[in-house]
C-alpha positions in Angstrom: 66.2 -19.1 42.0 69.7 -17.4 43.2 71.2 -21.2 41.4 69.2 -21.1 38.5 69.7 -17.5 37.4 73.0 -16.7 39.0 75.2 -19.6 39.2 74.0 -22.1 36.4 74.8 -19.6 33.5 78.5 -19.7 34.7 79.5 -22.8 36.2 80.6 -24.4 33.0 83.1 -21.6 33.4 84.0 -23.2 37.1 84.3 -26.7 35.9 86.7 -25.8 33.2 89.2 -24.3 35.9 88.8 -26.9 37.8 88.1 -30.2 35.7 88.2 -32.5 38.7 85.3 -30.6 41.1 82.1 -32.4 41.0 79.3 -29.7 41.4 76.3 -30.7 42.8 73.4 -28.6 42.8 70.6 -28.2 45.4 67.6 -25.4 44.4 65.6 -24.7 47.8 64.5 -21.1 49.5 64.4 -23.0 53.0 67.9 -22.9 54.9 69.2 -25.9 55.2 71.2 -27.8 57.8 75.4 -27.6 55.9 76.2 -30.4 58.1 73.6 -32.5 58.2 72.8 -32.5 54.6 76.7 -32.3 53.6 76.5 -28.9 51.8 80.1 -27.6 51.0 78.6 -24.0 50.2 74.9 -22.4 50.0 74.3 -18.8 49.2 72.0 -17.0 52.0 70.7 -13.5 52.0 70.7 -13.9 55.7 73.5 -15.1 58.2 73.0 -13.6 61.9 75.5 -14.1 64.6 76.3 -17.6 65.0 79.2 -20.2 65.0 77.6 -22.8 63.1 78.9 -21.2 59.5 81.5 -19.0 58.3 80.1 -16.3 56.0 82.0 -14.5 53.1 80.0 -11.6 51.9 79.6 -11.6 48.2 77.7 -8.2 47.5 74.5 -6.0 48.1 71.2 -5.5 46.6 67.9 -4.5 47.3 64.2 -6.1 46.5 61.8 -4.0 44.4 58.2 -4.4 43.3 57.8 -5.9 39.5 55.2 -6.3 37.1 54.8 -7.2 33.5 54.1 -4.5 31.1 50.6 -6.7 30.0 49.6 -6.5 33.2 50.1 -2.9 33.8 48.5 -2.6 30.3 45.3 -4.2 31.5 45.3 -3.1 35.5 46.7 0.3 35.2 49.8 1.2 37.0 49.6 2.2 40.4 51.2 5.6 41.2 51.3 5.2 45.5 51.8 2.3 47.6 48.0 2.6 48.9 47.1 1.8 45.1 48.7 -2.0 46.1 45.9 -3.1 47.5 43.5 -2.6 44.3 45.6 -4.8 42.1 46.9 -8.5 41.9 49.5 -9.3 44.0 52.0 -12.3 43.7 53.7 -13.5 46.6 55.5 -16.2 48.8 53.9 -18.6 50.8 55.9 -18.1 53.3 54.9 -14.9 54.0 51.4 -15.7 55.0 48.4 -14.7 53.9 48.4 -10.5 54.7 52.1 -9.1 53.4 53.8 -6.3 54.7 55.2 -4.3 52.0 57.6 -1.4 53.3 57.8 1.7 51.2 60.0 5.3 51.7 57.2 8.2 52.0 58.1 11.1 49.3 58.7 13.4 52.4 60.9 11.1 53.1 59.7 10.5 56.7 59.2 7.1 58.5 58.5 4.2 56.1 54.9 3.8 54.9 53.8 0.1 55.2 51.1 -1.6 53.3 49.4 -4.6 53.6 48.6 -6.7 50.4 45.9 -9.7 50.0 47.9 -11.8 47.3 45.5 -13.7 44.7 48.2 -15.9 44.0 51.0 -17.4 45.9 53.8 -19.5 45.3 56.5 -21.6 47.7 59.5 -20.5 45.5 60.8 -17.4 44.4 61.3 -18.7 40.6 58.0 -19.4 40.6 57.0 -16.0 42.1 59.1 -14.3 39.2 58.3 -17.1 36.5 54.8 -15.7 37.6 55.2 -11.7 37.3 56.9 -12.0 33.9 53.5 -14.1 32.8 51.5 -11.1 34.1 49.5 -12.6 37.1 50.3 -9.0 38.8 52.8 -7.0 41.0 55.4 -8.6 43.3 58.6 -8.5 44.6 61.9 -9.4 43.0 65.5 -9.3 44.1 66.8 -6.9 41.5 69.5 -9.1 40.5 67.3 -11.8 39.4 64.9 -9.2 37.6 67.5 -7.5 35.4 67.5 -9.8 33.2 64.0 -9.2 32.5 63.7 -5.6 33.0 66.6 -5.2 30.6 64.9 -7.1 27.4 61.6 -5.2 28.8 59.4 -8.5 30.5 59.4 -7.2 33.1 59.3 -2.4 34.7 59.9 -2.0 38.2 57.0 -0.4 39.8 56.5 2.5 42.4 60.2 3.1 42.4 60.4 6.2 44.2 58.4 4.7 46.9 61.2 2.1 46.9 62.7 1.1 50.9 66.2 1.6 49.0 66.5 -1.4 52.1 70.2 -3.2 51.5 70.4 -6.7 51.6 73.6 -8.5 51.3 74.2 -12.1 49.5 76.9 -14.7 51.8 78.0 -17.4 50.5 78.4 -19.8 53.9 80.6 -23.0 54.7 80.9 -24.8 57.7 83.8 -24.4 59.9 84.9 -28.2 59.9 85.0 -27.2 55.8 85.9 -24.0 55.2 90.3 -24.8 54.4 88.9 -27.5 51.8 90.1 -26.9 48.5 87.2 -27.7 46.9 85.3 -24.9 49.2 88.0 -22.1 48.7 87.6 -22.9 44.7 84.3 -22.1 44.9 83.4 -19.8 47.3 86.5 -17.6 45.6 84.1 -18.3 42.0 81.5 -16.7 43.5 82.4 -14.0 44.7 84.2 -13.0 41.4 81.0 -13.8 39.6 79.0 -12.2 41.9 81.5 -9.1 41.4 81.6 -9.4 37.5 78.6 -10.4 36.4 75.5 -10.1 39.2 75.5 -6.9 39.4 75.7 -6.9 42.7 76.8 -3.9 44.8 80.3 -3.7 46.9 80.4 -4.6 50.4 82.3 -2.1 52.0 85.4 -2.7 53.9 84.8 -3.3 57.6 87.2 -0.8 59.3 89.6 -2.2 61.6 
């Protein structure tokens, strides 16, 4: 969903900079294999320590619970984290069947967990949202995907001052072998000004030397 919401609104802008790249897009939540599958660039949320890619982060953001206003109409809105486990839940199939939902407690002590029982699941994260804005229940969003929604009001974030306020932060990776291309720079450099300009992303800060 990061290349359908994120990058496919802007990349006629990238093609007419640079009329000669041919884009090719691949939408997939599983990581895949750059060199293997000759990927120039994918976009990751997670990058750990290794020297299989070179990572350039693009910006910060956290995940928060969603739901639209329908379906708190009908269901009610739940006002703690505990309350999660009386309404419909959407989530990943990845995730399994139980889901651990973190939350910050109001006395701001260790995080309160809570485990959820989804009634529907889906294997992609565009479906998971395509679901919440169609009211099958409560589930979680990165917020730069849902601010679309929440903005033209499809979607209200829910429980948010129970939120983890967890940071997550967006790379977008290359191999090594590709990382001087010119074709790779282009992009990755696109990116991260979009990612600046228009995601809504928050700065990474500097690392200090």
């Amino acid at each position: 969903e990061i290349c359908e919401e994120l990058v496919l609104p802007h990349l006629a802008d990238l093609q007419a900079r640079y009329p000669a790249l041919r884009v090719e897009l691949l939408a997939d939540d599983r990581v895949a294999d750059l060199v293997t599958e000759s990927i120039d660039v994918a976009l990751r949320t997670t990058v750990g320590h290794s020297d299989l890619v070179v990572a350039r982060a693009l910006g910060r953001f956290e995940r928060r619970l969603y739901a639209a206003p329908e379906y708190l109409r009908q269901h009610g809105t739940p006002a703690t984290p505990t309350d999660l486990q009386q309404h419909h839940t959407v989530t990943h199939t990845a995730q399994g069947l139980a889901v651990v939902w973190a939350f910050r407690s109001k006395q701001g002590s260790k995080p309160l967990e809570v485990t959820v029982r989804s009634r529907l699941a889906a294997s992609s994260s565009a479906l998971v949202h395509r679901a919440l804005v169609n009211g099958a229940g409560i589930g979680m969003l990165s917020s730069p995907l849902a601010a679309a929604d929440v903005a033209s009001g499809r979607l209200v974030e829910v429980l948010e001052p129970f939120a983890s306020r967890t940071v997550h932060t967006m790379y977008a990776v290359s191999s090594p072998s590709r990382r001087n291309a010119a074709r790779v720079k282009a992009v990755i450099d696109f990116l991260e000004k979009a990612s600046r300009d228009r995601w809504a992303l928050d700065e990474v800060p500097a690392q200090k030397a």
